[in-house]
DRENDOMI-760754 format. One record per residue: x, y, z of N, C-alpha, C in turn; residue in three letters. Coordinates in steps of 0.001 Angstrom, whole numbers, plus 500000, padded with zeros to 6 digits. Layout:
BEGIN
XYZXYZXYZALA;...
% end
This chain:
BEGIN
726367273620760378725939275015760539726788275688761596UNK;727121277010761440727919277915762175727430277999763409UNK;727852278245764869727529278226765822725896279375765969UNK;724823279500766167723829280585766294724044281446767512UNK;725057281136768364725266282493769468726272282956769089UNK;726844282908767800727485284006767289726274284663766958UNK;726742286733767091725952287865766867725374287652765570UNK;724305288028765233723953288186763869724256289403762918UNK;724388290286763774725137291886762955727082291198762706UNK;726945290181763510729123289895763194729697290846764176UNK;728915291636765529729803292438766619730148291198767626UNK;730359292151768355730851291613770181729047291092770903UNK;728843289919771107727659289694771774727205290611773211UNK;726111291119773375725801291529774776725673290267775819UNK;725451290775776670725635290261777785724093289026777885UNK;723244289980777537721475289535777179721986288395775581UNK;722485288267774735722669287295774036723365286442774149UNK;724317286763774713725230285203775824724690284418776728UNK;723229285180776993723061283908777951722190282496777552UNK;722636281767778469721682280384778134720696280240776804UNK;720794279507775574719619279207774599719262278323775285UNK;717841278689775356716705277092775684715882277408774697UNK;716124276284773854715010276291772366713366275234772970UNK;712755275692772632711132275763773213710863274767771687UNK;710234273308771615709411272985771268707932273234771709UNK;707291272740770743705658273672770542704895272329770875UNK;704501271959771752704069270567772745702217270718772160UNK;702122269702770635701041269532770235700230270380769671UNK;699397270537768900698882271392768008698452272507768988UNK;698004273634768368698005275117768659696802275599767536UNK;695778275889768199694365276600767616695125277786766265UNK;695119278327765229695399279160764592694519280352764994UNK;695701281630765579694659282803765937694475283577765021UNK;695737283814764136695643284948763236696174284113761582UNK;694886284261760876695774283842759546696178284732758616UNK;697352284948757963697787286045757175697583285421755532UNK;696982285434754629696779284936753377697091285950752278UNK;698332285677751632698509286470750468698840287781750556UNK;699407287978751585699147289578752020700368290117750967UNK;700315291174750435701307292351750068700837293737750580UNK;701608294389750748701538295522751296702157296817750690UNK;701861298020750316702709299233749652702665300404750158UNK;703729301337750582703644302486750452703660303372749234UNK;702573303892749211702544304624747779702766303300746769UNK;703494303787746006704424302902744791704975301906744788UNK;705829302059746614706552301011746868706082300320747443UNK;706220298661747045705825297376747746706923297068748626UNK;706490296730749775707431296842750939707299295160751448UNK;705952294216750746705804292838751322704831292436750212UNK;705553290907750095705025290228748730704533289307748964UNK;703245288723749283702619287392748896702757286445750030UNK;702639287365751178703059286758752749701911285927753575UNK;701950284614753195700756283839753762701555283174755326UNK;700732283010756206701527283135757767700444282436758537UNK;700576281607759665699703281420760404700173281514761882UNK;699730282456762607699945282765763690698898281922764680UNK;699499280763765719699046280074766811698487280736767739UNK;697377280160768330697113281108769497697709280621770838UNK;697785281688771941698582281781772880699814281055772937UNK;700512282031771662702139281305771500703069282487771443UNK;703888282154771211704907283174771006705262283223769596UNK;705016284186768454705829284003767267706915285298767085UNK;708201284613766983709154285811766242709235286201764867UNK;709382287291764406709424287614763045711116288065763419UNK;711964287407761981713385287980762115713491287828760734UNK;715105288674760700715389288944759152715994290393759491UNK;716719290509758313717774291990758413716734292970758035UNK;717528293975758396716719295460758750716096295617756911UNK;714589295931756960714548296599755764713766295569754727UNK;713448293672755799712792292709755235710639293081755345UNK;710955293924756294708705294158756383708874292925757469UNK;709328293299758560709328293021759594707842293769760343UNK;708898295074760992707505295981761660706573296038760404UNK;706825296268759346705836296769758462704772295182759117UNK;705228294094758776703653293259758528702787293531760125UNK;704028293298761311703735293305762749702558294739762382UNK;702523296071761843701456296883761727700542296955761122UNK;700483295870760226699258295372759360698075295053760479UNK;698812294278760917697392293212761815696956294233762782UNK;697042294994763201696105296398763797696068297504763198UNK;696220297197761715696036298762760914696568299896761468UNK;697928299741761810698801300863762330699100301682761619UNK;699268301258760171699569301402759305698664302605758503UNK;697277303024758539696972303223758509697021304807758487UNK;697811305520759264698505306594759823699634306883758928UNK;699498306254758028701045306344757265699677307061755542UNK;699847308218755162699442308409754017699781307591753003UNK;698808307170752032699537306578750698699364304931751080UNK;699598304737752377700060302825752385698679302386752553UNK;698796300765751490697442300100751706698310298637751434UNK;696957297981751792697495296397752062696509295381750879UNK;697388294106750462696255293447749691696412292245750217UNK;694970291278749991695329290300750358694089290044751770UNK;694441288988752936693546288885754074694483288598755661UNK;694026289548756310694108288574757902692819288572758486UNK;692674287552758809691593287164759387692197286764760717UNK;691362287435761841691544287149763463689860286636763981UNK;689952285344763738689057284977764482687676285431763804UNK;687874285337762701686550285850761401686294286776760705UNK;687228287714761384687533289483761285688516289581760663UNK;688263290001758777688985290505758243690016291901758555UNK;691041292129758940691366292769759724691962294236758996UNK;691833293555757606692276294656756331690951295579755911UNK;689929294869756006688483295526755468687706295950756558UNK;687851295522757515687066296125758668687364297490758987UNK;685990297997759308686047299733759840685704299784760955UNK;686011298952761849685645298902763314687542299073764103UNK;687994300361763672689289300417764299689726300371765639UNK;688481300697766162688544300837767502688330299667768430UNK;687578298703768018687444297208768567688934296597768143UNK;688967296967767223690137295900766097691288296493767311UNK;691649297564767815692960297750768675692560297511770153UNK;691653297605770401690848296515771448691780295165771585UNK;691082294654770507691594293025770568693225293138769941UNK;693453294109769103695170293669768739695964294998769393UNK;696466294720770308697224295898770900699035295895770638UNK;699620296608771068701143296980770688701997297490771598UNK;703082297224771245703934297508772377705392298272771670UNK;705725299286771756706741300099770758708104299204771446UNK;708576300089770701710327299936770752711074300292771769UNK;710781301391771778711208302060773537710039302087774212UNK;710510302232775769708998302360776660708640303835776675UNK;707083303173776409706660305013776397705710305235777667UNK;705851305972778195705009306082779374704370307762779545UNK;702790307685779348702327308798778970702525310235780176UNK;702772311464780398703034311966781144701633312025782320UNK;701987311040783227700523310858784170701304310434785128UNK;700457309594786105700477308700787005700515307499786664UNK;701312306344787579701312305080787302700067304818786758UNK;698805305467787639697791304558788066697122304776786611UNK;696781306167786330696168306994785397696653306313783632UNK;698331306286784008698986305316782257698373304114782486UNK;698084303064783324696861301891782680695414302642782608UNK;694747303116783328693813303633783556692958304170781962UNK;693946304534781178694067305485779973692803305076779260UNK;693208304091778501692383303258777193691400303019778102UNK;691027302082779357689518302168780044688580303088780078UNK;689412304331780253688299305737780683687631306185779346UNK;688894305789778230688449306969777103687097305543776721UNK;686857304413776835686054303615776807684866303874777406UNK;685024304520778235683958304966779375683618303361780497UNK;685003302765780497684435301992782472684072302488783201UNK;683233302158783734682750302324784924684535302136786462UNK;684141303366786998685361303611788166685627302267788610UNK;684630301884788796685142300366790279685327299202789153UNK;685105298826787975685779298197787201686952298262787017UNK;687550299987786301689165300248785810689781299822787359UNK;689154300339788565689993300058789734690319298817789581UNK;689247297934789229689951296209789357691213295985788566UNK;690932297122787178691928296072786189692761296877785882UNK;693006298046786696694191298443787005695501297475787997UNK;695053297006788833695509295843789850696027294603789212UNK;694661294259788003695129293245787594696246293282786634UNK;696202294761785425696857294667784656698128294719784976UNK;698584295311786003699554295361786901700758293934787479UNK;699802293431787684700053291700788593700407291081787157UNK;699528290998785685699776291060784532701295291284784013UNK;701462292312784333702604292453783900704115292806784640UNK;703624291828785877704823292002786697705176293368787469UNK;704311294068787652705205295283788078703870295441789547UNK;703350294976789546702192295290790741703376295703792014UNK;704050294039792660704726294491793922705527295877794139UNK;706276296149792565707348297471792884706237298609793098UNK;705266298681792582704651299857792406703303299939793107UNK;702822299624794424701678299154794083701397300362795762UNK;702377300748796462702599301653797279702592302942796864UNK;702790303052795410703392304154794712702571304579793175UNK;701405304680793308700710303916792004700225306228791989UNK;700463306859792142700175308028792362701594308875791692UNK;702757307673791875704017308444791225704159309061789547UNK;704712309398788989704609309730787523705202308256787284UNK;704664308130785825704847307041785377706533307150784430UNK;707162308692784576708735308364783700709254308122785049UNK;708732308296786183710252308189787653710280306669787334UNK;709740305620786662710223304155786616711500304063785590UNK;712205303074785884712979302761785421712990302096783823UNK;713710302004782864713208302210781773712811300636781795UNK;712761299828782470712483298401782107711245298594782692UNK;710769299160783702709622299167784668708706299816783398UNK;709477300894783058708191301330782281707857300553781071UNK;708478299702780554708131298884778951706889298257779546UNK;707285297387781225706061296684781770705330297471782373UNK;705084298716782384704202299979782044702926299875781357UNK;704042300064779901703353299938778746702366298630778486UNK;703282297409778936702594296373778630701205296213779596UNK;701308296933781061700172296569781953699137297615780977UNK;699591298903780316698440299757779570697986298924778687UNK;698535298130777773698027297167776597697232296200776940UNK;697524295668777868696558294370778674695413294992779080UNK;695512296170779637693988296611780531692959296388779841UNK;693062296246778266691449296494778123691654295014777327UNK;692383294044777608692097292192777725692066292265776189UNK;693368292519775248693203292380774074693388290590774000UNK;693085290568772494693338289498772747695294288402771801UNK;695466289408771532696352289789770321697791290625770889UNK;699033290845771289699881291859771946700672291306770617UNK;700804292947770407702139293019769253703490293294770385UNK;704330293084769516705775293719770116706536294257769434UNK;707459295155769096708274295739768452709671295765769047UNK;710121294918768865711557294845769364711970295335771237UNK;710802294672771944710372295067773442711695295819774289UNK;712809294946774093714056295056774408714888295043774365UNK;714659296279772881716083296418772344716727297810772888UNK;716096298884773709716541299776774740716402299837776242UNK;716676298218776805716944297743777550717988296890777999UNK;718605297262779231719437296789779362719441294957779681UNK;720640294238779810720293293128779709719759292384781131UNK;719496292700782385718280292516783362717199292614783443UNK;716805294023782713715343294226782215714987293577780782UNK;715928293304779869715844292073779070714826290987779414UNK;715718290371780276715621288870780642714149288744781513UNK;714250290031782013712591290315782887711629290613781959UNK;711592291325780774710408291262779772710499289825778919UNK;711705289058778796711252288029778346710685286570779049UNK;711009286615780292710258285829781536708681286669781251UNK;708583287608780809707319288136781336706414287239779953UNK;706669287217779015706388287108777667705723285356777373UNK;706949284824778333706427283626778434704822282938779661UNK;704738284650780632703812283804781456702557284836780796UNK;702740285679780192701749286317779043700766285183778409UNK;701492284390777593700889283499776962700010282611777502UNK;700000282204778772698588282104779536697449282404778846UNK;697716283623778771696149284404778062696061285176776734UNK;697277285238776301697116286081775401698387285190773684UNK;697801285696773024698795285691771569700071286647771732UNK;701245286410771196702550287025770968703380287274769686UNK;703053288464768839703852288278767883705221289746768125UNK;706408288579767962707286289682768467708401290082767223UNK;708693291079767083709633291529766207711294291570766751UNK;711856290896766579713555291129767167714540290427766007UNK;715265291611766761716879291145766033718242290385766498UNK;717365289649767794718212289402768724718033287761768325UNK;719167287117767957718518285789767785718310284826768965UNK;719113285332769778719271284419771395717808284795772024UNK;717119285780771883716061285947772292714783285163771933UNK;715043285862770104714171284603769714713955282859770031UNK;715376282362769898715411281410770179715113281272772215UNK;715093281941772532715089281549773904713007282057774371UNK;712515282673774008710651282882774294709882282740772876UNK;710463282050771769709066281956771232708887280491770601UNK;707748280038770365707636279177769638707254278623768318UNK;707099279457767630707407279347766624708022280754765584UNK;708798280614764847709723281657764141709498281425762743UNK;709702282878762035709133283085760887710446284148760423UNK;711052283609759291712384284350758602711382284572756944UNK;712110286386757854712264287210756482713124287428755587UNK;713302287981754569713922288356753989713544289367752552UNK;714886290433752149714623290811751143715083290474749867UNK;714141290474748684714238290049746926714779291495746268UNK;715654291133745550716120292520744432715056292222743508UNK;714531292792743347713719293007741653714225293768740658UNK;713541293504739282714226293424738299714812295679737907UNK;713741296301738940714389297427738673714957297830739818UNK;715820296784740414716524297343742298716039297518743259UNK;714523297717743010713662298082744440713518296482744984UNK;713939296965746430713624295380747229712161295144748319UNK;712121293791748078710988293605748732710531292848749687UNK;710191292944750586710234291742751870709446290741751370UNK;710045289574752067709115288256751545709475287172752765UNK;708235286498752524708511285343753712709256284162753131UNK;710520283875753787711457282393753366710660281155754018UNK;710931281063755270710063280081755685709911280491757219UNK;708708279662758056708279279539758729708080278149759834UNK;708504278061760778708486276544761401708204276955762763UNK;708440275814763774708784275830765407710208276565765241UNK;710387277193766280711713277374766626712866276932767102UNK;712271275735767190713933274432767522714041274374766195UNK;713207274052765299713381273236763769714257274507762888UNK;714038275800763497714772276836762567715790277062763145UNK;716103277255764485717405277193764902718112276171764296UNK;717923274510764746718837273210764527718803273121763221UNK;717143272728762587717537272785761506716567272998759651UNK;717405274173759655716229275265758916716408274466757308UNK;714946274574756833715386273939755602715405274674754232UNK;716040275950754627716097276902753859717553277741753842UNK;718584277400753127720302277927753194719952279174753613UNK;719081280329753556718998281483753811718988281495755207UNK;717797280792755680717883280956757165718985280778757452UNK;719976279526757415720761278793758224721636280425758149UNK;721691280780756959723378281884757157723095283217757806UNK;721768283219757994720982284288758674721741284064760160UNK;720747283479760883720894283069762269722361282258762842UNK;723113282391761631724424282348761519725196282804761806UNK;724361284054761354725427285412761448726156285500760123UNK;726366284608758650726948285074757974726715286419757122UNK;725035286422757261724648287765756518723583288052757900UNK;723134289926757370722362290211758204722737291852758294UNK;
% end
């Protein structure tokens, strides 16, 4: 197999994908948090994911990879009905989180409770440090001297307590764009989901604040589930433990469709995938 720190797009590597792979074996079984059974998914007409059965570990790290256009983000928005917001799209099939059909349930508001998200770029709402975690507690109605606690905590949570903790009154864009992703992430934690999506955390980050949301990712898992979306394979291979390759099917009238190839630990798909697709994937020969 072709070296895997060659780029997967075939450019010039960044600086954040040159560094060090440490491939993470998955040290003994892992509780199943989220099971995905049969899922397909459509906008309108178009089926965007076919027959995607998945089992997501709890307090692990899973990557979803595969070239642009496989139902990557699409499935990552299934499991909190993000999707939802999109006219026309519906899902078939089951996830079940912990007993909670997550497709049939009308409890949206618990359901993003327990499965929360983290965008692409950092978004940081026009407030105060203190006020952007604060957010999701209040509209909950905490009680003051509670959010005070888990403002602190969500903070310490997500690494950013020491820089900010003098300064928690500042607007939340004067942070730096890495400060604010772990912003975002201390807003997602506050209300103790149990579930953190990711969407490509740091892919408009530079490669210091990189390496700091993915140190962060790994002491996350302490407490929480990780399903992360990237295109970065050095990443993947370097915080998660187990990896899940997508890909897209031509069908018989051209429309393509995401589908799951396979699924393993992430040493076993890096070293050695038992699927030719992966291998030329994370190859870099296609992508």
């Amino acid at each position: 197999m072709e070296n895997p720190r060659q780029s997967a797009s075939g450019g010039v590597l960044t600086a954040a994908e040159t560094a060090p792979v440490v491939l993470r074996s998955l040290p003994g079984a892992s509780p199943t948090k989220i099971s995905i059974e049969n899922l397909s998914f459509y906008y309108g007409k178009f089926r965007a994911l076919k027959g995607i059965s998945l089992e997501v570990p709890e307090k692990r790290v899973t990557a979803l990879i595969g070239p642009s256009g496989c139902g990557k983000t699409t499935l990552l928005r299934t499991l909190n009905r993000m999707y939802d917001l999109v006219p026309g799209s519906r899902a078939e099939g089951r996830i079940m989180l912990a007993g909670q059909d997550v497709i049939t349930t009308r409890n949206l508001l618990q359901l993003r409770q327990r499965v929360g998200m983290v965008f692409q770029r950092p978004i940081s709402f026009p407030m105060s440090i203190r006020d952007n975690v604060a957010f999701a507690p209040r509209l909950l109605g905490w009680k003051r001297s509670r959010i005070d606690e888990i403002i602190e905590k969500s903070l310490v949570d997500a690494a950013l307590w020491d820089e900010v903790k003098d300064r928690l009154h500042a607007p939340g864009a004067s942070l730096s764009g890495g400060q604010q992703q772990r912003l975002a992430i201390a807003r997602c934690v506050a209300v103790s989901p149990e579930v953190i999506l990711m969407d490509e955390p740091a892919s408009a980050l530079d490669p210091i604040a990189t390496l700091n949301i993915e140190d962060l990712m790994e002491r996350l898992t302490e407490n929480y589930t990780i399903v992360i979306v990237t295109h970065n394979m050095q990443q993947a291979a370097r915080v998660s433990d187990m990896t899940a390759f997508f890909t897209t099917e031509v069908r018989d009238d051209a429309s393509r469709v995401g589908s799951l190839v396979e699924v393993d630990q992430t040493e076993k798909i890096f070293t050695h995938p038992s699927d030719a697709r992966t291998e030329g994937y994370i190859s870099g020969r296609f992508g």
